[in-house]
C-alpha positions, -999 to +999 in steps of 0.1 A: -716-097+431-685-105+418-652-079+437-634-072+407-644-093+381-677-091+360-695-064+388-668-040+388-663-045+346-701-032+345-694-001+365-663+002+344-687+001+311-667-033+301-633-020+307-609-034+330-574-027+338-545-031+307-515-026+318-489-056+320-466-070+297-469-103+272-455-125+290-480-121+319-508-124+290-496-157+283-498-165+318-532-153+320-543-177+288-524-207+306-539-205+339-579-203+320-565-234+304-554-252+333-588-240+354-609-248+319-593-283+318-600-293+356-633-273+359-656-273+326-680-252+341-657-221+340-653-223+308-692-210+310-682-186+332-651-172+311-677-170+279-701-151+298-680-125+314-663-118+275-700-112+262-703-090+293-677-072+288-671-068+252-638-078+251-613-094+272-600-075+297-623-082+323-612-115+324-574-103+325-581-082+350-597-110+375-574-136+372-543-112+368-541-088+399-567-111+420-551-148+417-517-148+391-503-122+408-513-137+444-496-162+434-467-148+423-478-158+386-473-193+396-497-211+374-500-242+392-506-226+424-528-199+410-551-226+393-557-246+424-564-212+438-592-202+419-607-231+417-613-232+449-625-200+447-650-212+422-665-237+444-664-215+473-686-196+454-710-218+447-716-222+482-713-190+498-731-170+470-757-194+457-780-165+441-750-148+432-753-120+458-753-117+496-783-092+504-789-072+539-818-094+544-793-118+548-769-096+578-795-078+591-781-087+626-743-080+616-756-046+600-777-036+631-746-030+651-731-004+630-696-016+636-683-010+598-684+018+577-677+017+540-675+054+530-652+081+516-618+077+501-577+079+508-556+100+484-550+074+460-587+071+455-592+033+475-625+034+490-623+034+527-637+006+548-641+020+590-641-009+615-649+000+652-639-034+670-652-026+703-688-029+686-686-067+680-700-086+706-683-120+703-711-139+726-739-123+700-725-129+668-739-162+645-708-176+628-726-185+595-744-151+592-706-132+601-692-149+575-717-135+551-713-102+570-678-101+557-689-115+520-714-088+521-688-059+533-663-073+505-686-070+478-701-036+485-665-022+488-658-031+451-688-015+440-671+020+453-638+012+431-636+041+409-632+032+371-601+027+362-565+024+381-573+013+411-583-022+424-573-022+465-595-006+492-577+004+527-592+006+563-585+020+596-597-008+627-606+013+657-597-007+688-604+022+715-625+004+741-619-038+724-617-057+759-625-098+760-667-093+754-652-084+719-623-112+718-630-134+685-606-151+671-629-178+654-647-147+634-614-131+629-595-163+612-630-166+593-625-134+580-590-133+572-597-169+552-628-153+530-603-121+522-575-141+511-581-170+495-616-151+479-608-118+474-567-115+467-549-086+461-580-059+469-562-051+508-539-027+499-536-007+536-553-015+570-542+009+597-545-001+636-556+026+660-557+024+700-547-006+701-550-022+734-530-055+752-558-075+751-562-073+710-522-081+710-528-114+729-554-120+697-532-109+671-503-135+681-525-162+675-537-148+640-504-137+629-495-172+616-524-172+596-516-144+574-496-145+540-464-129+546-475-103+513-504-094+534-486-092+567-468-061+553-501-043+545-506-040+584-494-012+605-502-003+640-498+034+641-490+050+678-513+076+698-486+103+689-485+095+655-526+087+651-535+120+634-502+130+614-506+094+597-545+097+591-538+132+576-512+116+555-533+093+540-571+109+537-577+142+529-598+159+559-630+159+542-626+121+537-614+112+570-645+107+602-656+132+624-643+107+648-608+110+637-612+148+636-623+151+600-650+162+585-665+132+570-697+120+588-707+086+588-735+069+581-746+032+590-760+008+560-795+014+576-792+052+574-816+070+548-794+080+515-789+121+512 
C-alpha cells in the first residue's frame, strides 16, 4: 500500500484531488522530470500509476500535497525528497505491503486504534501510550508497526477532499517502562519524510512530566510545519476540545463518547 498515491486513487475509482492552480501543475511536471532524470525506475512507476488511474491526477495528487507542497514547492528539495522516499520503499515495503503477520506482536498490545472520524471527515487514529512497553518492543518490527498503522489509515480517507488523518495520544498512566525515544524519533522519521502532509491534528491528553522530559529531546526533530499540528490540551479543557472536534458518536467510550473501540484482532460486526 501506497498512503495517498495509487491505493487511495483505487478507492477513489481513479480520481484524485484537482484543485490547484497552473503554475503548481508545472511544478508538478518539473519535479517527475527531475525525479525521472536521477531515478529511471520511476519513470515505471509514474506509467503505471496513469494506467491505474486513467488519467493523471493520481499522480498530481501524490507528488503535489505529499512532497511539492512539503516542500514548499521547492523543486530541488522536493526531488531529493522523494527519491528517497523511493528507495525507502524499496526497502521497507519489498512486497509492496506490510501485513499483520508481519506486527503481530505490535498489534497484540492494542495500543492504537484507527477508527471513526473528526468533523472534517479525517479518519481518527487513538494512541494509548501507557500500552507501549519500551523493554518489549523489537525496533525493526515497530517500525513496520508504524508503516503498517500509516497505510491502513489512508485506506479510511473518504473519496474526495480530504487527504490528512488527526489523533488524540492518551498519556494517562506513561511513566519510564513506557519511555522510548528511539521508537519515537523512528516514528516521527517514517511520518515525515514518507508520508508528508497526511498529519493534519494530533491532540495530547493527560500528559504527565515524565512524557515532557521526552518531548524536549524530540522537539528538535520535528519540522517546524509539523510542530504547529501539536497541541497539548489541559484536564479542564479535555472534553470541550474533543467535543469540538468529533462529534459524540465518533469520539471513544473512553473520552465519554459513544464510539466503542475495537482492536485489529477484534471480529468485524
Amino acid at each position: 500500500m501506497e498512503c495517498g498515491g495509487d491505493e487511495q486513487a483505487k478507492q477513489n475509482g481513479g480520481h484524485g484531488s484537482c484543485d490547484g492552480d497552473a503554475s503548481e501543475w508545472k511544478k508538478v511536471a518539473e519535479l517527475r522530470a527531475a525525479v525521472e532524470a536521477q531515478d529511471p525506475a520511476a519513470k515505471c512507476k509514474f506509467v503505471y500509476m496513469m494506467c491505474l488511474s486513467l488519467n493523471f491526477l493520481v499522480l498530481r495528487a501524490m507528488i503535489r500535497r505529499r512532497f511539492l507542497r512539503a516542500r514548499d514547492h521547492n523543486i530541488g528539495k522536493a526531488s531529493a525528497m522523494f527519491l528517497k522516499y523511493l528507495a525507502w520503499k524499496r526497502t521497507a515495503k519489498p512486497n509492496g505491503s506490510i501485513t499483520a503477520d508481519e506486527v503481530r506482536n505490535e498489534l497484540a498490545q492494542e495500543k492504537l486504534y484507527v477508527q471513526g472520524h473528526d468533523k472534517m471527515g479525517r479518519p481518527m487514529v487513538y494512541l494509548f501510550g501507557a500500552r507501549h512497553i519500551a523493554a518489549k518492543r523489537d525496533l525493526n518490527e515497530f517500525k513496520r508497526f508504524v508503516v503498517y498503522i500509516l497505510d491502513t489509515t489512508c485506506t479510511k480517507l473518504p473519496p474526495a477532499g480530504q487527504e490528512k488523518f488527526a489523533s488524540v495520544v492518551d498519556l494517562k498512566g506513561f511513566g519510564y517502562a513506557n519511555y522510548d525515544i528511539r521508537a519515537m524519533l523512528e516514528a516521527l522519521d517514517i511520518m515525515q519524510n514518507n508520508y508528508p502532509e497526511r498529519l493534519g491534528r494530533v491532540f495530547l491528553i493527560h500528559v504527565p512530566y515524565v512524557f515532557m522530559a521526552a518531548w524536549k529531546m524530540v522537539y528538535p526533530f520535528i519540522d517546524d510545519n509539523t510542530k504547529k499540528k501539536f497541541v497539548f490540551v489541559a484536564d479542564k479543557n479535555l472534553d470541550a476540545t474533543l467535543r469540538d472536534a468529533i462529534e459524540e458518536s465518533q469520539l471513544p467510550e473512553e473520552f465519554g463518547g459513544k464510539l466503542k473501540l475495537q482492536g485489529f484482532n477484534a471480529p468485524c460486526n
